[in-house]
DRENVEXKE-496667 format. One record per residue (C-alpha): residue number from 1; x negated, y negated, z negated. Coordinates in nm, 2 decimals, m for minus. Each point is the difference from the previous one (the first is absolute). Layout:
<nodes>
n / c1 / c2 / c3
NUM / X / Y / Z;
...
</nodes>
This chain:
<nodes>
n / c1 / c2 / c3
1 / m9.11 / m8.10 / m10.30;
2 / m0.21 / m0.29 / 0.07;
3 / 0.17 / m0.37 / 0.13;
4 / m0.16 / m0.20 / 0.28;
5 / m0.12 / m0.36 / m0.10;
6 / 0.03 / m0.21 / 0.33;
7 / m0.18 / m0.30 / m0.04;
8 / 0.03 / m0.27 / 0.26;
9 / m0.29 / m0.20 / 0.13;
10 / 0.13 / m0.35 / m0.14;
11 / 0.03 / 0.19 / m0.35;
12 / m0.36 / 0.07 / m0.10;
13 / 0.07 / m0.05 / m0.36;
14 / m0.07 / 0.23 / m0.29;
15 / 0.30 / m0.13 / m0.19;
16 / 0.23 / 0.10 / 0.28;
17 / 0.30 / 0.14 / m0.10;
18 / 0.02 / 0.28 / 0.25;
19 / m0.33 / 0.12 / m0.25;
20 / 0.12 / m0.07 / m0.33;
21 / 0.08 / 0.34 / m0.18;
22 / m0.24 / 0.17 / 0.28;
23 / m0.12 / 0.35 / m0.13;
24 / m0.34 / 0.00 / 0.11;
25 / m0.02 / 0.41 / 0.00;
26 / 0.28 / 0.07 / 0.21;
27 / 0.11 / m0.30 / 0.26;
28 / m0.13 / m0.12 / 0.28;
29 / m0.08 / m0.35 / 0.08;
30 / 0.07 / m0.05 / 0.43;
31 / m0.09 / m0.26 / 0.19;
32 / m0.11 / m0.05 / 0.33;
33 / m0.11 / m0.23 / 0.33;
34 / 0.22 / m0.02 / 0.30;
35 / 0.00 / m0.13 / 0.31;
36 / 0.37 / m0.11 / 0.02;
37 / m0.06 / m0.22 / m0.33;
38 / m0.28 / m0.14 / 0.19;
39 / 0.15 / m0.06 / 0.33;
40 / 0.37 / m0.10 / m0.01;
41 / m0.15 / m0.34 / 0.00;
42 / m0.34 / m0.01 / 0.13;
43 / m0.12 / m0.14 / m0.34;
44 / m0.35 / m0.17 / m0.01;
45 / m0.30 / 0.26 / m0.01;
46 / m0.12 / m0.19 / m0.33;
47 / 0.34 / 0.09 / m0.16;
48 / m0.07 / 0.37 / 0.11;
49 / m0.33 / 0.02 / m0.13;
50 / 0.10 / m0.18 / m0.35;
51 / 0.27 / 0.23 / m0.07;
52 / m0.12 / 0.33 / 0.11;
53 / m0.29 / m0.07 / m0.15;
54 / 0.17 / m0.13 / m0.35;
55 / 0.20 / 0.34 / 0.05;
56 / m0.28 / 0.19 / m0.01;
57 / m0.19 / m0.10 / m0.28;
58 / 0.30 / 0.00 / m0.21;
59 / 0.07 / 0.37 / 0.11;
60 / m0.35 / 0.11 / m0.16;
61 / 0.04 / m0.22 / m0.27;
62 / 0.33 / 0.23 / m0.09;
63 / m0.20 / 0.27 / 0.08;
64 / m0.37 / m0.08 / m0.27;
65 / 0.31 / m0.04 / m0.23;
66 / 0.09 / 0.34 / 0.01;
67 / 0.30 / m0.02 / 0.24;
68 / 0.12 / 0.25 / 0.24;
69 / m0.06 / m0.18 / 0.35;
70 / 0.13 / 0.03 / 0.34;
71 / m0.13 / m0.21 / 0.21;
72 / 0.06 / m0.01 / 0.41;
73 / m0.23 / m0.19 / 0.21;
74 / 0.05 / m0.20 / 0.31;
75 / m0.23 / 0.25 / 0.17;
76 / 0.06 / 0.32 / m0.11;
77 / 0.10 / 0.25 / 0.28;
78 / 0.38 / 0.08 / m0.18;
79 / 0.10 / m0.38 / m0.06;
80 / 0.35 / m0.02 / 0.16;
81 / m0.07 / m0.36 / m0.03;
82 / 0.42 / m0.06 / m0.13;
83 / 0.04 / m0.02 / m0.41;
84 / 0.33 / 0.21 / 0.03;
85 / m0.21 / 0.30 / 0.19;
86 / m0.28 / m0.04 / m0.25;
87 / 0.21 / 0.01 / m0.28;
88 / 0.18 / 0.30 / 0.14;
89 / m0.33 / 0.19 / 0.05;
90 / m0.15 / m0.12 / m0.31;
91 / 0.38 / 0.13 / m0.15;
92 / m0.07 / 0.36 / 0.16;
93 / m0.37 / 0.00 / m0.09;
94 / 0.04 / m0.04 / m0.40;
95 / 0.36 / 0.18 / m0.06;
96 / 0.16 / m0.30 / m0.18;
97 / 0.29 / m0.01 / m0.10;
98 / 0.05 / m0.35 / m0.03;
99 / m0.15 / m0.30 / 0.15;
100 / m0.08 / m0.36 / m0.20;
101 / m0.06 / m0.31 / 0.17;
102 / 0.03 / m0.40 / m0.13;
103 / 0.28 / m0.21 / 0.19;
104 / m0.19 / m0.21 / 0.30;
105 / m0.08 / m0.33 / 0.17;
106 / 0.18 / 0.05 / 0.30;
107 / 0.36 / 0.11 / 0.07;
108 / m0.12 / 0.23 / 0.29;
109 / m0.17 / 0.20 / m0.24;
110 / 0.23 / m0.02 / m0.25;
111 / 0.31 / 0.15 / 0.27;
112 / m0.33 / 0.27 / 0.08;
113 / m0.02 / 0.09 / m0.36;
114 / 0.38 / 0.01 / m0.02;
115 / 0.07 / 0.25 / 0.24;
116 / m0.28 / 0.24 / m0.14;
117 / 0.22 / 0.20 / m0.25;
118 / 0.23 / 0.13 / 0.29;
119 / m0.25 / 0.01 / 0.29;
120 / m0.27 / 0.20 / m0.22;
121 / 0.20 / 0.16 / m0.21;
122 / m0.14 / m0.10 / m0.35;
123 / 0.08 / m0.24 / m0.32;
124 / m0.10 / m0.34 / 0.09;
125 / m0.04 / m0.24 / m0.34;
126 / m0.04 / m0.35 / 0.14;
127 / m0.16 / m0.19 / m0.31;
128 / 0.01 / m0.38 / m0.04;
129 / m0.32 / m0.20 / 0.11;
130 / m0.10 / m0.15 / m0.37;
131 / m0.28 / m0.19 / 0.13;
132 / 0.21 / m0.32 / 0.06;
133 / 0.14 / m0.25 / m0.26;
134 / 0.37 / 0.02 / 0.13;
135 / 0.19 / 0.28 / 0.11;
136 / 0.24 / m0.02 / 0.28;
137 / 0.33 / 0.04 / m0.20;
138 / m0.14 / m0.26 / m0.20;
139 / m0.07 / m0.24 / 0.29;
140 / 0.38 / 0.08 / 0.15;
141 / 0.19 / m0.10 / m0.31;
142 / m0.17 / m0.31 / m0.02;
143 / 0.04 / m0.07 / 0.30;
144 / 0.35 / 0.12 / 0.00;
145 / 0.25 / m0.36 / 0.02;
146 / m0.28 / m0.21 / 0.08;
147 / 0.03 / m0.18 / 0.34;
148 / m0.35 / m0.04 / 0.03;
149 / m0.24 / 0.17 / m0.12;
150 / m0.32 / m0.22 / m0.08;
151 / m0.34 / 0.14 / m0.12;
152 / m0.06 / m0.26 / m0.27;
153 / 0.33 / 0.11 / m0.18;
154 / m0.10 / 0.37 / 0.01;
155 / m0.38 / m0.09 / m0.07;
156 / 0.13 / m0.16 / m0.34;
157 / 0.20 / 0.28 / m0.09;
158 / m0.31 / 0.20 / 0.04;
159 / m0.23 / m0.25 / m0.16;
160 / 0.25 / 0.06 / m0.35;
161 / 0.06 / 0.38 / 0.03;
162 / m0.38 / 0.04 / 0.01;
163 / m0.10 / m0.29 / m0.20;
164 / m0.28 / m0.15 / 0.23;
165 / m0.11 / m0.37 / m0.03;
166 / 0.27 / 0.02 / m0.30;
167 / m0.02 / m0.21 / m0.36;
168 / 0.30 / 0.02 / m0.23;
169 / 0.27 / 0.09 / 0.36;
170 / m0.17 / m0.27 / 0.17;
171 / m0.24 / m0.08 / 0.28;
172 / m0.32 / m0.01 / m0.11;
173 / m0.09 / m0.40 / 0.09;
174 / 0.36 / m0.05 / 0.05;
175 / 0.05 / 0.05 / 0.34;
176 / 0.10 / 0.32 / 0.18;
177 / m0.18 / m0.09 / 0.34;
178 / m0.31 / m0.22 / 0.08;
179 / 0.01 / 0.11 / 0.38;
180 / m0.01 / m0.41 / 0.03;
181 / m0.36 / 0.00 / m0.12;
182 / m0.09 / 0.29 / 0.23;
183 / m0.02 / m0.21 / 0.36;
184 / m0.37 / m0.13 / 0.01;
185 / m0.21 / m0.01 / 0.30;
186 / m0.31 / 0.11 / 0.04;
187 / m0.30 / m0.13 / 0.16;
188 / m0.24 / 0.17 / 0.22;
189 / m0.29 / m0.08 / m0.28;
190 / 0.22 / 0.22 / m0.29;
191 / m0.21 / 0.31 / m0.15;
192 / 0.20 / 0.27 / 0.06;
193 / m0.13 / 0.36 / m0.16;
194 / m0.03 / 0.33 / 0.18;
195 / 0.25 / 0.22 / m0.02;
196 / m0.04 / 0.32 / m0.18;
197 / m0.19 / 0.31 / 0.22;
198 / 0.05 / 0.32 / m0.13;
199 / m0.28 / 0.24 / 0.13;
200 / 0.08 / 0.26 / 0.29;
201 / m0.06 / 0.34 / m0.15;
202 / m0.02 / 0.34 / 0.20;
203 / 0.36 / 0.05 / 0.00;
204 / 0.08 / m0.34 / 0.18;
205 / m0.28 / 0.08 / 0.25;
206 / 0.13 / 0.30 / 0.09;
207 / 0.32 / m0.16 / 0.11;
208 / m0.13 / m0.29 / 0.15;
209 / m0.08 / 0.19 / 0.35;
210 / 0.34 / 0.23 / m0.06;
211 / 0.21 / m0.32 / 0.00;
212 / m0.18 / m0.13 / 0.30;
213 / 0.06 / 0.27 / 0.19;
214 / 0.34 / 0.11 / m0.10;
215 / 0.14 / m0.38 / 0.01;
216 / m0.27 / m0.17 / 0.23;
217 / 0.32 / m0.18 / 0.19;
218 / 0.13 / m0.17 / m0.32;
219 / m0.03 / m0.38 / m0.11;
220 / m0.28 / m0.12 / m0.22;
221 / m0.42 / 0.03 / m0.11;
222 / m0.09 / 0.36 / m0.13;
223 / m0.32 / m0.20 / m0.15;
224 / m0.12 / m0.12 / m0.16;
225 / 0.18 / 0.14 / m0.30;
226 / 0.00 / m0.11 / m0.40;
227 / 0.33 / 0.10 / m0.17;
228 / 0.00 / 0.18 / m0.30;
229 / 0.14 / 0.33 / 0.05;
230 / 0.03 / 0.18 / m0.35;
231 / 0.16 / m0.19 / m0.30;
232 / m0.36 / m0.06 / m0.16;
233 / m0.08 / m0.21 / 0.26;
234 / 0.36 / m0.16 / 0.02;
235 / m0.06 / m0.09 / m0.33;
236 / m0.34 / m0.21 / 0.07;
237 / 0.15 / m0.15 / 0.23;
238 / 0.27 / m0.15 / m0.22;
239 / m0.26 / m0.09 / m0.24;
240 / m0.18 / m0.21 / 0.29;
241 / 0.31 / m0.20 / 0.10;
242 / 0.04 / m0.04 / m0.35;
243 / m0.30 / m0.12 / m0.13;
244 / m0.16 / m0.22 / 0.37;
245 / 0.31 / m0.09 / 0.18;
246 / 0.31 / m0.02 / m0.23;
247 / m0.09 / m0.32 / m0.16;
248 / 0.03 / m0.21 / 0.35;
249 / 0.27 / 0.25 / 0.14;
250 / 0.31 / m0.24 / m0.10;
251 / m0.13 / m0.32 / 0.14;
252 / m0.13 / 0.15 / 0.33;
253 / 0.25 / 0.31 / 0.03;
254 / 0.18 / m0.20 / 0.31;
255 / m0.34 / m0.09 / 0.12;
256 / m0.18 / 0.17 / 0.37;
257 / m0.31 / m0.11 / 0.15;
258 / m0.16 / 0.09 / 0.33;
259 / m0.23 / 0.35 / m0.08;
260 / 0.11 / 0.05 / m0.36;
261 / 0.29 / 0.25 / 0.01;
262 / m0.07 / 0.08 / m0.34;
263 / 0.03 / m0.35 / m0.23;
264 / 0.05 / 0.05 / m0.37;
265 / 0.31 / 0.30 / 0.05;
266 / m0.06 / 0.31 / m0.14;
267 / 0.05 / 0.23 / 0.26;
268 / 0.11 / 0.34 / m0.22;
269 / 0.37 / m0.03 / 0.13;
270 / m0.13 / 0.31 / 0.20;
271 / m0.06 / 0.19 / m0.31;
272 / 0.29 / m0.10 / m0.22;
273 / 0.20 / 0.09 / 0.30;
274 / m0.16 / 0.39 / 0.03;
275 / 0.02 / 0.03 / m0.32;
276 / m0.38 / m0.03 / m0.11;
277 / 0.09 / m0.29 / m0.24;
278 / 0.30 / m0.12 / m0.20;
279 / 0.22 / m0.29 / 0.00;
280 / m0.01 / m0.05 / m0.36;
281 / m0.36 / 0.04 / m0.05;
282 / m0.11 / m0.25 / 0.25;
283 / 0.24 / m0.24 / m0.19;
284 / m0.16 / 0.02 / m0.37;
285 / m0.34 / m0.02 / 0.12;
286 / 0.05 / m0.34 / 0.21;
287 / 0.21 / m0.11 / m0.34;
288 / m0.27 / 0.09 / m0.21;
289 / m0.18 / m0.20 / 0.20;
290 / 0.22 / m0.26 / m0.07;
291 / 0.02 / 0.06 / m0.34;
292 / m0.42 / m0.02 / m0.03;
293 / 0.01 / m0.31 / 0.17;
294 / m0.16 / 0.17 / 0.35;
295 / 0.27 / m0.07 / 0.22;
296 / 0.22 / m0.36 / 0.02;
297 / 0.41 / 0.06 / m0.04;
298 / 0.06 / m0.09 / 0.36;
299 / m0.22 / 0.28 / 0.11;
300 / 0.11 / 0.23 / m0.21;
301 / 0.39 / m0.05 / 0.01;
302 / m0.09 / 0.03 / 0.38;
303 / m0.12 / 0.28 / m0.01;
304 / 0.24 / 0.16 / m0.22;
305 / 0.29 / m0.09 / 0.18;
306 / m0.11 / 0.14 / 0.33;
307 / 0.01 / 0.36 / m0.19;
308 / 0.23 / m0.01 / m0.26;
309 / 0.26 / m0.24 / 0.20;
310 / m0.05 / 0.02 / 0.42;
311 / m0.10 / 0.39 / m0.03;
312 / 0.24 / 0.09 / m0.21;
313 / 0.27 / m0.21 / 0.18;
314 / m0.08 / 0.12 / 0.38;
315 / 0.02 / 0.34 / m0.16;
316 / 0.31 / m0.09 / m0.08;
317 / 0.13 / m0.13 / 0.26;
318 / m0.11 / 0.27 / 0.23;
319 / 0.23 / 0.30 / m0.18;
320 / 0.29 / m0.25 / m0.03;
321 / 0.01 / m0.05 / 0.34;
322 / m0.10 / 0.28 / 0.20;
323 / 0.03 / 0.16 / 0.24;
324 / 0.21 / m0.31 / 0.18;
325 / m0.28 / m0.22 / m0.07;
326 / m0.23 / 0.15 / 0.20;
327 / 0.22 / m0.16 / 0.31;
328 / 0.07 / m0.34 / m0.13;
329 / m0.06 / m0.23 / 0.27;
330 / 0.19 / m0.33 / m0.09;
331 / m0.15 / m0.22 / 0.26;
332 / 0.06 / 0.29 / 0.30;
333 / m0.38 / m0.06 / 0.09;
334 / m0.09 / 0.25 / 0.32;
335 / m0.35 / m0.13 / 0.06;
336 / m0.29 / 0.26 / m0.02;
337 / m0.27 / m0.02 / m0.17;
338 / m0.28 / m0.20 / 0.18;
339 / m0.31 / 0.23 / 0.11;
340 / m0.21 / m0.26 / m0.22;
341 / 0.13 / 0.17 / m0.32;
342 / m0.23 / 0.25 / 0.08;
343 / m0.32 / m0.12 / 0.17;
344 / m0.06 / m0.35 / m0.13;
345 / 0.04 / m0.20 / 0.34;
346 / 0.14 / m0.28 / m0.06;
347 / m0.10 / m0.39 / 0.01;
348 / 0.18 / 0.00 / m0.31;
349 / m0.28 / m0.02 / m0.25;
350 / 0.20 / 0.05 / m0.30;
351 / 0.17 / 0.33 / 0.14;
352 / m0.36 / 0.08 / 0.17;
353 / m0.13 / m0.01 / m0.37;
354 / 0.25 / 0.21 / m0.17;
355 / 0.08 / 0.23 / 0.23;
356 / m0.38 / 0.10 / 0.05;
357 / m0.05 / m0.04 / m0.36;
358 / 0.27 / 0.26 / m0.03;
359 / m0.13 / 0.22 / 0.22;
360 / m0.31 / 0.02 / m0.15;
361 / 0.09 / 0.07 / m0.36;
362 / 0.39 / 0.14 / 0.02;
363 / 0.04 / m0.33 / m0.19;
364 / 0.11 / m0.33 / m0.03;
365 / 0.11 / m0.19 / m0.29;
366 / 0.38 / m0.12 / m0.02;
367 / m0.02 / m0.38 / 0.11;
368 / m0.14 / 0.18 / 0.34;
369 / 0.20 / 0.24 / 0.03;
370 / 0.35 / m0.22 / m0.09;
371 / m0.13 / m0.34 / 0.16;
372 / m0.17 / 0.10 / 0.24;
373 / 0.08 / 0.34 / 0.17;
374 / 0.36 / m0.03 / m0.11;
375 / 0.04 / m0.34 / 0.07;
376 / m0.08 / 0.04 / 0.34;
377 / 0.19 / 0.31 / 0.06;
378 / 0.33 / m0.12 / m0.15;
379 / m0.02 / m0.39 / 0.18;
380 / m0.07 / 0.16 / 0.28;
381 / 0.31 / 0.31 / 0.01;
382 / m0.19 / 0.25 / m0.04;
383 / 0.21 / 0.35 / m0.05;
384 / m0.02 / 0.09 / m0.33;
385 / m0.05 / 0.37 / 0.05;
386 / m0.35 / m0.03 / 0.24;
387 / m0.08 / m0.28 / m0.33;
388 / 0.06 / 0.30 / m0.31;
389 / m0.15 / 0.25 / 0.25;
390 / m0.33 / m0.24 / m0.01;
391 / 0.00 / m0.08 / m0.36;
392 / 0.02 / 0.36 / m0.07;
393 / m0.30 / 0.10 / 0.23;
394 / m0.24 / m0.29 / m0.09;
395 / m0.02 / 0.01 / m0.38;
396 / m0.13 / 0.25 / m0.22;
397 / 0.22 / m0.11 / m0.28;
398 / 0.32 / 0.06 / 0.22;
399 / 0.29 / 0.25 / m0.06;
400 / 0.36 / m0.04 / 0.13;
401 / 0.10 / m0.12 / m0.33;
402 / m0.22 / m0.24 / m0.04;
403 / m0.06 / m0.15 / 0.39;
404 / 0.35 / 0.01 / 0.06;
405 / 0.14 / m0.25 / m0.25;
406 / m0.24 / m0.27 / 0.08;
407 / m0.02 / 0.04 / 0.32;
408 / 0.39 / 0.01 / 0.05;
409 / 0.11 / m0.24 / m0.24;
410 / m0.27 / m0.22 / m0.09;
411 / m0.23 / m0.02 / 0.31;
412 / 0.36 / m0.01 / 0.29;
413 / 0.27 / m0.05 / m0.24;
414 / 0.13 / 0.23 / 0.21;
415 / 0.23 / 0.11 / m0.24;
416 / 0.17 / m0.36 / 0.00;
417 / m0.10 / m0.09 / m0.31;
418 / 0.09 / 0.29 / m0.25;
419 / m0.38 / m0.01 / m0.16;
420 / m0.14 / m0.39 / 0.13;
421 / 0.19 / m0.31 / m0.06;
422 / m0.14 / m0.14 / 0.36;
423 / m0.23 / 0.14 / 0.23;
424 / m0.34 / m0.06 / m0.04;
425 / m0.04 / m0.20 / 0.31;
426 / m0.31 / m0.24 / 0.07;
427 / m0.14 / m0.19 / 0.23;
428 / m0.41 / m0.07 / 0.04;
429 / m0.03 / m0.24 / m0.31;
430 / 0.07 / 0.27 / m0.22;
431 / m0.30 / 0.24 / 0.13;
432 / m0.19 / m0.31 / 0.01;
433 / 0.05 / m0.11 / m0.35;
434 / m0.08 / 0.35 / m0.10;
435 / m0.28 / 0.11 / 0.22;
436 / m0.29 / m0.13 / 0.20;
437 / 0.10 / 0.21 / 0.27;
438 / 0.15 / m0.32 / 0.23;
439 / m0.33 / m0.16 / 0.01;
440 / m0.21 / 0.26 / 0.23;
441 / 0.39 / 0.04 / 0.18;
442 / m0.02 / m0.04 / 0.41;
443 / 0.37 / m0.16 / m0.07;
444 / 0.04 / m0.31 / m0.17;
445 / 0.22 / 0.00 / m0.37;
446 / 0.10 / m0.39 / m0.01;
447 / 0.14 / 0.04 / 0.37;
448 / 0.37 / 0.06 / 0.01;
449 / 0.14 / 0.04 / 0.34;
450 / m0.25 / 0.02 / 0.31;
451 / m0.26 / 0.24 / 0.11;
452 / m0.22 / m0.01 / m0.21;
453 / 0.20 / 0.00 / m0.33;
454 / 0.01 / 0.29 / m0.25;
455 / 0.23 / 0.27 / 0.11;
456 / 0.12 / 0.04 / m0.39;
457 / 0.14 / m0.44 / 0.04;
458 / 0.23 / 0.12 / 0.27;
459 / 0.12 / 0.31 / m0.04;
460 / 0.09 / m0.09 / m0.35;
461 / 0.22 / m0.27 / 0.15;
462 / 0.11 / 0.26 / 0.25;
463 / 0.12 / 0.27 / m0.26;
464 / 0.20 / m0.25 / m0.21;
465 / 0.16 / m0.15 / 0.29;
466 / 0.08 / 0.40 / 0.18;
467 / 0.13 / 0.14 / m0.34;
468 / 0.21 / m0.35 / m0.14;
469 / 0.35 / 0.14 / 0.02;
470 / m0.10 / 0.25 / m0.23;
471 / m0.24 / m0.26 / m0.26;
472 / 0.10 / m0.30 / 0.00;
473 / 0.26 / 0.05 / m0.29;
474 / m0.31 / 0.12 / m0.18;
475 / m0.07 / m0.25 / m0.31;
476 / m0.39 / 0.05 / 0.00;
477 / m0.02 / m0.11 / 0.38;
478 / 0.29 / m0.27 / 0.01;
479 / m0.33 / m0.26 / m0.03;
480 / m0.14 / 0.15 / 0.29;
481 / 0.29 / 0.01 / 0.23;
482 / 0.07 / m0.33 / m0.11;
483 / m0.31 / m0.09 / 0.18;
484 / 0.06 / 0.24 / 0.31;
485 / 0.35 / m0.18 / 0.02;
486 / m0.20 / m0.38 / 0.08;
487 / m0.26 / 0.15 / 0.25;
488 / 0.06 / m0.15 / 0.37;
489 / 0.15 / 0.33 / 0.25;
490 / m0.28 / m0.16 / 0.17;
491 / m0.24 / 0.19 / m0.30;
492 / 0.21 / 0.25 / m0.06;
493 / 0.00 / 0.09 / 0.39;
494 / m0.39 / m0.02 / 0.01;
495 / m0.02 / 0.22 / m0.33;
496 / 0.22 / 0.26 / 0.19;
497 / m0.19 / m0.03 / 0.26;
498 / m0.35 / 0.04 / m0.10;
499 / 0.16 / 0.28 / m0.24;
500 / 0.14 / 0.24 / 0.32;
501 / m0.33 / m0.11 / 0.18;
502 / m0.25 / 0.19 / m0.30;
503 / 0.27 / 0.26 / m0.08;
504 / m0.01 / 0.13 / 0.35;
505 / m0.37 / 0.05 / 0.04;
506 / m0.01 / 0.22 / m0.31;
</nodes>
C-alpha cells in the first residue's frame, strides 16, 4: 500500500526528510491550503500570497519530476479548510497505510500531528527537520547547567562544529565577533541597490484576486508584489544580496533611513525560513565571498552569525522552552496594542516609517523591528501576547518558532532575562543615531520632559523607574539607575507625568 507524504507549507524543500526514500511509483505526496493556517492570526495578505504561491510552484515542480501529487487548493469546492480533515480525506482517498510527515515550526502543529495516529487511525512517523544546523537535543544539553544561556557561546560552538570563518580551530582574523564595526549611520545621500523582483508568473496572478477576496480584512499591501516564489528565483536572489549589497551590509546593518526599508540586508529570511533555501548554503557563498576578496570580514562574519548563530539559537530556545514560554510575561504589562500598529497614525515618524514600511512589504529589517516597534511596545507595557500576535501577522518570515523568541525574550525581556542580559530599552538618541527618521518628526528628540519632547526620552525614563524593584540588581543597568537615583522627584514627577499623559491617549 502506498504512504502519504504530508509536506507542510514552511517545508518546501526537496531534501526534506519526510521525502527522502519516497517511491515515486506508489506514494503520494499531500499538501494543501487552508483557511485555518491562514486565519488563526489574520496574517498579512503578502504572507498569503508568498506562501501559497511558493506552495504551488513547488507542488508541480514535484510533479515535472515525476512525483505522484496531491495537491488541495484554497478554492476547490471539497477543501475542509483544517489540515487534520484534509489529511483524513486525503488518508481515505489514497488507502495508505501509513502517513509521513517532517517534525514542525510550531508546537500547535506539532500536538496536531501528535494526536493523528489515534484520531485517524494510521502510523504516524514524525521525521526530524534536517534543514537546520542544530538539533533540539543538541541545543538542550548544552544548554543543560548553564544559567544563562547566551547566543555568542552557542554561535562559537557552531562556528567549530561546522568550521565557518575557521583557520587551524581558530577565528578567522582572530576575533569571534566584529558586531562593534557593524553600527554605522547612514546618510540620506548613500546609494542603496534595489532589492531583488522576481517576476509574477500565471500561478501568482491567479492567486492575487483569490487572496483578496478570501482575506480582504487582513493587515498589509497585496501589491505590488516581487518575492521569489520557487527556489530558482530564491537562489537569484541570494546571489543579488551577495554580489550588490553584502559588501556594505556589516557597516550599515544597524542603519534606517526615512523611505528605504530595504538598506544593504538581504531580505531571503522568507525563503530560508519556507524552506526554499538553506542555512548552510547561504553561509559558503557569502564566505566565498570573503575568501575572493568580495565581501570585507565584518560583513561577512555578520552575516554569518545571524544564520548559523541567532537562527539556530532562537530555534533553540523555542523547543527548550515551550509551551510555558509562550506566557512569559515578566514585567505583568496589560496594555493593548495601540491602533497605530496597524494603520500608520502616529506623529511618531520613526514608528510612522516602519510600521507603513511594514505594511507595505511584510518586512522590516531587525534594528526596526527590535528598536523601534519593540522598543516602544516594551517601554511602554505593552502585553506581550497582542506584541507576538503582531510579530506573527506582519512578517512574511514569521513562524511561532522564530517570532516568539525574539519577541519574548529579546524585544520585552519578558521572560526576565533567561535569553537577554538587559532589556533592550532606549530612549530617542538611539533611533536618532541610527536613523534620519527624528529630523522630519512632529516631536522633538533633544527635548526631555515637556510637550513637545520625544515620547521614546520619557517613557524610557518611565519604564525604568515603573519596573526598578525588579532591575535595579541588574549589573548592565546599575550605570543607569545610578543616574535615575540623582534625578530631582521634581523630574522624576514630570517624567511620570508626561509618561501617564501619552500612555492614556493611546
Amino acid at each position: 500500500m502506498p504512504t502519504l507524504r504530508f509536506i507542510l507549507g514552511d517545508q518546501l524543500n526537496r531534501n526534506i526528510s519526510s521525502l527522502q526514500d519516497v517511491n515515486k511509483t506508489k506514494d503520494i505526496i499531500f499538501m494543501c491550503e487552508v483557511c485555518d493556517e491562514a486565519t488563526y492570526v489574520k496574517h498579512h495578505k503578502k504572507k498569503i500570497l508568498f506562501l501559497f504561491s511558493a506552495m504551488r510552484h513547488f507542488a508541480e515542480e514535484l510533479k515535472k519530476s515525476g512525483f505522484n501529487i496531491d495537491y488541495v487548493k484554497l478554492d476547490d469546492k471539497a477543501n475542509c479548510h483544517a489540515f487534520t480533515d484534509e489529511v483524513a480525506s486525503a488518508i481515505k482517498r489514497h488507502k495508505v497505510d501509513k502517513l509521513i510527515v517532517t517534525f514542525p515550526g510550531e508546537y500547535r502543529v506539532l500536538q496536531m500531528l501528535l494526536s493523528w495516529q489515534k484520531k485517524l487511525n494510521i502510523p504516524v512517523e514524525i521525521r526530524p527537520d534536517e534543514r537546520f544546523l542544530s538539533t533540539p537535543d543538541e541545543f538542550n544539553t548544552w544548554a543543560k547547567d548553564r544559567k544563562q544561556l547566551r547566543m555568542e557561546n552557542f554561535y562559537r560552538l557552531m562556528r567549530q562544529k561546522h568550521n565557518i570563518l575557521m583557520r587551524n580551530d581558530k577565528p578567522i582574523g582572530g576575533k569571534w565577533n566584529y558586531d562593534i564595526e557593524n553600527r554605522k549611520t547612514a546618510k540620506s545621500d548613500l546609494t542603496i541597490p534595489q532589492p531583488f523582483h522576481a517576476k509574477i508568473d500565471s500561478i501568482t496572478k491567479q492567486l492575487i484576486p483569490l487572496i483578496e477576496k478570501k482575506f480582504n480584512s487582513h493587515f498589509g499591501d497585496l501589491q505590488p508584489f516581487h518575492y521569489a516564489v520557487t527556489r530558482k528565483q530564491a537562489l537569484q536572489a541570494l546571489d543579488d544580496f551577495i554580489k550588490h549589497r553584502l559588501k556594505q551590509f556589516g557597516d550599515y546593518q544597524d542603519a534606517m533611513l526615512e523611505g528605504e526599508p530595504w538598506m544593504f540586508h538581504s531580505h531571503i529570511s522568507l525563503y530560508l525560513n519556507c524552506g526554499l533555501l538553506e542555512p548552510l548554503e547561504c553561509i559558503a557563498k557569502a564566505e566565498q565571498a570573503y575568501h575572493a576578496g568580495k565581501a570585507p570580514l565584518n560583513a561577512v562574519e555578520g552575516f554569518i552569525r545571524q544564520i548559523l548563530g541567532w537562527r539556530e539559537y532562537i530555534r533553540g530556545i523555542y523547543w527548550l522552552k515551550m509551551p510555558s514560554y509562550a506566557t512569559e510575561n515578566f514585567f505583568a504589562a496589560k496594555r493593548k496594542l495601540p491602533e497605530f500598529y496597524w494603520t500608520a497614525n502616529t506623529k511618531m515618524n520613526c514608528l510612522k516609517q516602519c510600521i507603513a514600511e511594514t505594511r507595505a512589504n511584510a518586512y522590516a529589517h531587525h534594528i526596526q523591528r527590535l528598536m523601534v516597534l519593540g522598543n516602544f511596545a516594551l517601554i511602554s507595557g505593552i502585553d506581550p501576547k497582542y506584541v507576538n500576535e503582531w510579530y506573527l501577522i506582519v512578517y512574511a518570515d514569521a513562524y511561532q518558532w522564530v517570532e516568539l523568541p525574539n519577541v519574548t525574550g529579546m524585544i520585552l525581556f519578558a521572560d526576565g532575562g533567561f535569553m537577554a542580559s538587559k532589556p533592550y530599552a532606549a530612549g530617542g538618541a538611539y533611533i536618532n543615531k541610527m536613523s534620519n527618521y527624528c529630523k522630519n518628526c512632529h516631536y522633538k528628540v533633544t527635548e526631555k520632559t515637556n510637550d513637545k519632547a520625544c515620547p521614546f526620552n520619557y517613557l524610557y525614563w518611565d519604564f525604568l523607574i515603573r519596573n526598578q524593584s525588579k532591575l535595579k540588581n541588574n549589573q548592565r543597568l546599575r550605570m543607569i539607575y545610578s543616574t535615575l537615583s540623582k534625578m530631582s522627584q521634581e523630574k522624576i514627577n514630570q517624567i511620570i507625568k508626561l509618561a501617564k499623559n501619552f500612555l492614556q491617549k493611546l
